[in-house]
C-alpha positions in Angstrom: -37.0 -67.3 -44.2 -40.8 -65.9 -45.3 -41.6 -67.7 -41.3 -38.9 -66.1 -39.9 -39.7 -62.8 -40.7 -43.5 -63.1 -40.4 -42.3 -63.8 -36.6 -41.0 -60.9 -36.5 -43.7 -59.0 -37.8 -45.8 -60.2 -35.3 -43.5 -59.7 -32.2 -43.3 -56.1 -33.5 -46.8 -55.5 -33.7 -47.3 -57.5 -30.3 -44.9 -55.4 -28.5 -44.4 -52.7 -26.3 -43.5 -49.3 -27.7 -39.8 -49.7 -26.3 -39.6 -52.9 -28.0 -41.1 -51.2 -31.1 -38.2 -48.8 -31.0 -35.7 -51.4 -30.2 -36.6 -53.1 -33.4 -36.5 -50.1 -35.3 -32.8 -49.3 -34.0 -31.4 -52.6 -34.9 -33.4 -52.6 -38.2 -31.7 -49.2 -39.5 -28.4 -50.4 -37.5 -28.5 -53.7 -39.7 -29.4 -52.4 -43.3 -26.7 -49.2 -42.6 -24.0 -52.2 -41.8 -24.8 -54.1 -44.7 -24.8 -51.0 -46.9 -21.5 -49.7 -45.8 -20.0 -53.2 -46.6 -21.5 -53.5 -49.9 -20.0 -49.7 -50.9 -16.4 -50.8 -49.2 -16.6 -53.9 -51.6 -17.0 -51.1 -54.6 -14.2 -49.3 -53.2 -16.7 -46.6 -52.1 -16.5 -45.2 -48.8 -19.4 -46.5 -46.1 -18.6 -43.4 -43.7 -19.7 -41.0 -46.4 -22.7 -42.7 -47.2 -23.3 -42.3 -43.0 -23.3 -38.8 -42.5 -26.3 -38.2 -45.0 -28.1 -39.7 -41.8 -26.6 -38.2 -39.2 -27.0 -34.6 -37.1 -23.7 -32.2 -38.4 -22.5 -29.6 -35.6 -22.3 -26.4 -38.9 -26.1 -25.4 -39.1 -25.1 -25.0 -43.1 -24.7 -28.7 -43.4 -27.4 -29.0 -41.4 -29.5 -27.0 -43.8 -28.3 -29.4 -46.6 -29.8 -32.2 -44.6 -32.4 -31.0 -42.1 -33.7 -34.7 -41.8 -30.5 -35.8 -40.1 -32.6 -34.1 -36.8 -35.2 -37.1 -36.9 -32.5 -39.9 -38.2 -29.3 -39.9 -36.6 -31.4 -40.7 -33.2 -32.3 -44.1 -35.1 -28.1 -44.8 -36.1 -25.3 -46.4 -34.2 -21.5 -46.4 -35.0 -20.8 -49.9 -34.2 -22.5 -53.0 -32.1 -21.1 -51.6 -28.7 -22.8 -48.4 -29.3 -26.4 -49.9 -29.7 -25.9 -53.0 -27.8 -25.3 -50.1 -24.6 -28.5 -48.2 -26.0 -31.0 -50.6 -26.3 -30.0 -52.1 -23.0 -30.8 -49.0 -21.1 -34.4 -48.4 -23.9 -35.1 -51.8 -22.8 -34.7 -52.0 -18.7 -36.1 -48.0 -18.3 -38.6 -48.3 -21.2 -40.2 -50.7 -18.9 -39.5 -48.9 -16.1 -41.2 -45.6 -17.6 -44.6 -47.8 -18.9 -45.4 -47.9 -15.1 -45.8 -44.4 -14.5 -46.2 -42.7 -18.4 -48.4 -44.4 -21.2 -47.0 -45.6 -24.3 -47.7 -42.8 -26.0 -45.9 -40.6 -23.5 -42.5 -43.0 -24.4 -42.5 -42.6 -28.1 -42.6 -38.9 -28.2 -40.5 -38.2 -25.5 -38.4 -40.3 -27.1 -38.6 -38.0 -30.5 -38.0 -34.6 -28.3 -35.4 -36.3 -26.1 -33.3 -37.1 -29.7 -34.5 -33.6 -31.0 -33.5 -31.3 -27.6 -30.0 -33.3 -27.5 -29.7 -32.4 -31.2 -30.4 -28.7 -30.8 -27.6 -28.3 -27.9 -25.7 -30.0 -29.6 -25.6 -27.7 -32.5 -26.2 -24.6 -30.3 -22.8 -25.6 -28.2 -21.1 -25.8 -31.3 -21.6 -22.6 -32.9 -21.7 -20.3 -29.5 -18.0 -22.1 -27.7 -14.8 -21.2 -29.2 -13.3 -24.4 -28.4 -14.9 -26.1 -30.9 -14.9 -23.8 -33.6 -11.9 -25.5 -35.3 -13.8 -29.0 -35.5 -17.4 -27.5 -36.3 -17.3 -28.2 -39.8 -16.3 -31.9 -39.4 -18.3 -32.7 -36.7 -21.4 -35.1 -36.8 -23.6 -37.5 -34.0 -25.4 -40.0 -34.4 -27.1 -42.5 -31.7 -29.9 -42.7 -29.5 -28.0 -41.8 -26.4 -29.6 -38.6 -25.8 -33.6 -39.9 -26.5 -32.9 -42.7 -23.5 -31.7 -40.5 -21.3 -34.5 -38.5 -22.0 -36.4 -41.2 -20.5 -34.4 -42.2 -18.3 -34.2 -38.8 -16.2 -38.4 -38.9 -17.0 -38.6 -41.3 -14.7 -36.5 -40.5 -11.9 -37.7 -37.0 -11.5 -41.4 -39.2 -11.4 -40.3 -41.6 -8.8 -36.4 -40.3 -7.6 -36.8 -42.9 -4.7 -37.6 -45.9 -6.5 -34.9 -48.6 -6.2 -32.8 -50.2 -8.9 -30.7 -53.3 -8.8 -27.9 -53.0 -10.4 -24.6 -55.6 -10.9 -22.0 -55.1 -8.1 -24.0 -52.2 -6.7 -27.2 -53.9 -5.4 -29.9 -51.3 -4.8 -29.6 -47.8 -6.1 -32.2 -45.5 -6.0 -33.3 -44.1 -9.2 -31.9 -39.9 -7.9 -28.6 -41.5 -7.7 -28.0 -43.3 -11.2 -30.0 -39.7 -13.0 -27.4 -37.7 -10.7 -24.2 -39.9 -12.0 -25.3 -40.0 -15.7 -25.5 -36.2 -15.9 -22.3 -35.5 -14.0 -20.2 -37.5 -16.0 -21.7 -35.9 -19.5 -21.0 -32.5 -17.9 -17.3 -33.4 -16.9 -16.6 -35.1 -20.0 -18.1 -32.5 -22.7 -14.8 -31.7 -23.7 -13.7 -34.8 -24.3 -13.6 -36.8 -27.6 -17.0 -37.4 -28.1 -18.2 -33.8 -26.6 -20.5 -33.4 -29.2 -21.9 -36.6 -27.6 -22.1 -35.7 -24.1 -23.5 -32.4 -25.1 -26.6 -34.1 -26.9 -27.0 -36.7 -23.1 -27.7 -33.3 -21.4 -30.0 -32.2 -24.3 -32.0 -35.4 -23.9 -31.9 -35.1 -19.9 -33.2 -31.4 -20.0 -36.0 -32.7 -22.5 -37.0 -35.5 -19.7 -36.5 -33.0 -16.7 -38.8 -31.0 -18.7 -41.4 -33.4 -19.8 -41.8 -34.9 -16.3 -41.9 -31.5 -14.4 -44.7 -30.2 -17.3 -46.2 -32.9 -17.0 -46.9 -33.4 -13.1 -48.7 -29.7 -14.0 -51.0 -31.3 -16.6 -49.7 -30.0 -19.4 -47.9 -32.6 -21.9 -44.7 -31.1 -23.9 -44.8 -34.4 -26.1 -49.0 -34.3 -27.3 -47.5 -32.2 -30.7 -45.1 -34.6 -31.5 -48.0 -37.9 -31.5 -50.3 -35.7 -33.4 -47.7 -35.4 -36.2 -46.9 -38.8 -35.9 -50.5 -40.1 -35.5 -50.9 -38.1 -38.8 -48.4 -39.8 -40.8 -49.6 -43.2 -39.3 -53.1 -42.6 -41.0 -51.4 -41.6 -44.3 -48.6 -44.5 -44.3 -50.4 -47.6 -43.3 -48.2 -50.1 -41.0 -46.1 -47.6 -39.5 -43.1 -48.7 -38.0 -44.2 -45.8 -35.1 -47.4 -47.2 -34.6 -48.3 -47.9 -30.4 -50.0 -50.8 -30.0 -53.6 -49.9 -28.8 -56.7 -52.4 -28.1 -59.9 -52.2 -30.2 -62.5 -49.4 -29.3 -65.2 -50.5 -27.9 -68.8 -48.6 -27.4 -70.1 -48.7 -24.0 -73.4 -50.5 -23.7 -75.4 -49.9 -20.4 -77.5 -52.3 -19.2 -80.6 -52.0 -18.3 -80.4 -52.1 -14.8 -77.0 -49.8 -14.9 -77.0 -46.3 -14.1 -75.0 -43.5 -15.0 -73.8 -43.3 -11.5 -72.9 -46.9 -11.5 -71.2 -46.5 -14.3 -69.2 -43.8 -12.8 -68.9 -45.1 -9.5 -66.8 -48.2 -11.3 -64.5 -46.1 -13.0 -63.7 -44.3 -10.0 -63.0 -47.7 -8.6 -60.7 -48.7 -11.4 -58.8 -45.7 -10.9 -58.6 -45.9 -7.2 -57.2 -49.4 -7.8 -54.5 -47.8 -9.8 -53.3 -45.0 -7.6 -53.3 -48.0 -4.6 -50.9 -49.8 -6.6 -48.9 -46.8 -7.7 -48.5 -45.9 -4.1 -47.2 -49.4 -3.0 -44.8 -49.3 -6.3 -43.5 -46.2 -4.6 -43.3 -47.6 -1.5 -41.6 -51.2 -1.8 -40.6 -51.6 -5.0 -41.7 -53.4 -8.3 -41.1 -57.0 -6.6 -43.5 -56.3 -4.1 -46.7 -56.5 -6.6 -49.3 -59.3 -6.7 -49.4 -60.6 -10.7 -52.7 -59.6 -10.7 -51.5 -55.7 -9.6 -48.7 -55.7 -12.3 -51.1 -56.8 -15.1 -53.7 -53.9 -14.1 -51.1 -52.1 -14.1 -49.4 -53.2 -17.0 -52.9 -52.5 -18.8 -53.4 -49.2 -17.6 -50.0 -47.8 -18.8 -51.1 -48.4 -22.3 -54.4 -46.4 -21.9 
């Protein structure tokens, strides 16, 4: 058992950030199940235990739990739920580490749960229709965070091709097009509240992608706090995966300008491979162009 989770220490710290988060959902999914089932054994009911954590539609209750906006993005209401979540964290997140950094995924992540939560109240309060349900309604999932990535990276690279079962190749416009559609034609169905929070997290990646192409990054607040707590709370379960700093040490026969001139060559290198990435797809890529790559998304 001690092995067993000592493994999977280590594959969380080895990880990407999308695996990081991945661990972290089915961690909080796991110890929420078990919970629920030890308080249904007492007679007690799990479901009340539940909402504590999740996002309430009446900003009053929301007031009584203001946390609920960090952690009903980390909760799921049953295995389909996550299993459908992480699967889409897992095949974008990769997706997204070959255009944005790591730290670029873990606070768009945070925004894309905190946009979706925001519209989700806001839709709530303003629409009559749901004025009857307000005070009963709560979300929880990270539905709206992974589409936040999700439409992140198609409005980077709308082009790029998919392949997807039954379909073969769809380009990446396409799927971000469908997804948004069918939360807007289905927000006054039975899980509005949910669909509501998907556009929430789509606006916050629209938003992210489109600031950021200007130079200007929406997310840098959000890793500052989180950065913050990481060097209070040691082992943070948010912590990216970075290599050691290193000092640069010229040699004696190397010059500034040499110095410089290689940089410029190392990013060069990138921008070459970004460009055939855009161009034939992910397949196309030498192993040696993935693993520059690879190491200069988590730069």
């Amino acid at each position: 058992m001690g092995r067993t989770i000592t493994n999977l220490k280590n594959s969380f710290k080895q990880g990407n950030i999308y695996i990081q988060l991945i661990y972290i959902n089915v961690g909080v999914f796991i110890l929420t199940s078990l919970f629920t089932i030890l308080l249904t054994l007492f007679n007690r009911s799990g479901n009340d235990f539940l909402l504590y954590g999740e996002m309430p539609a009446s900003l009053q209750n929301f007031l009584y739990q203001p946390w609920s906006l960090f952690t009903y993005m980390f909760m799921h209401a049953g295995i389909w739920h996550i299993l459908f979540n992480m699967l889409w964290l897992f095949w974008f997140g990769q997706l997204f580490l070959s255009f944005f950094s790591a730290k670029h995924l873990r606070g768009l992540y945070i925004l894309g749960g905190i946009c979706g939560a925001f519209l989700y109240i806001l839709s709530f309060n303003i629409f009559p229709y749901f004025s009857g349900v307000i005070d009963h309604s709560y979300m929880l999932g990270a539905s709206a965070s992974v589409l936040a990535i999700v439409i992140a990276t198609a409005y980077r690279e709308p082009d790029y091709q998919v392949r997807m079962l039954f379909l073969g190749a769809v380009r990446l416009k396409y799927i971000a097009l469908f997804m948004i559609l069918s939360d807007l034609l289905f927000i006054t169905s039975e899980n509005a509240g949910g669909h509501i929070a998907h556009l929430g997290g789509a606006l916050a990646g629209w938003w992210f992608a489109a600031s950021l192409s200007k130079g200007h990054d929406i997310t840098s607040w959000i890793n500052k706090i989180i950065d913050w707590f990481i060097s209070i709370f040691t082992g943070s379960i948010f912590k990216v995966n970075r290599k050691p700093r290193m000092s640069v040490h010229y040699s004696k026969n190397q010059t500034d300008r040499e110095y410089n001139a290689h940089k410029k060559e190392q990013t060069d290198e990138v921008d070459r491979i970004l460009e055939k990435l855009k161009k034939s797809g992910y397949e196309s890529l030498t192993t040696k162009e993935k693993k520059s790559l690879f190491d200069a998304s988590k730069k």
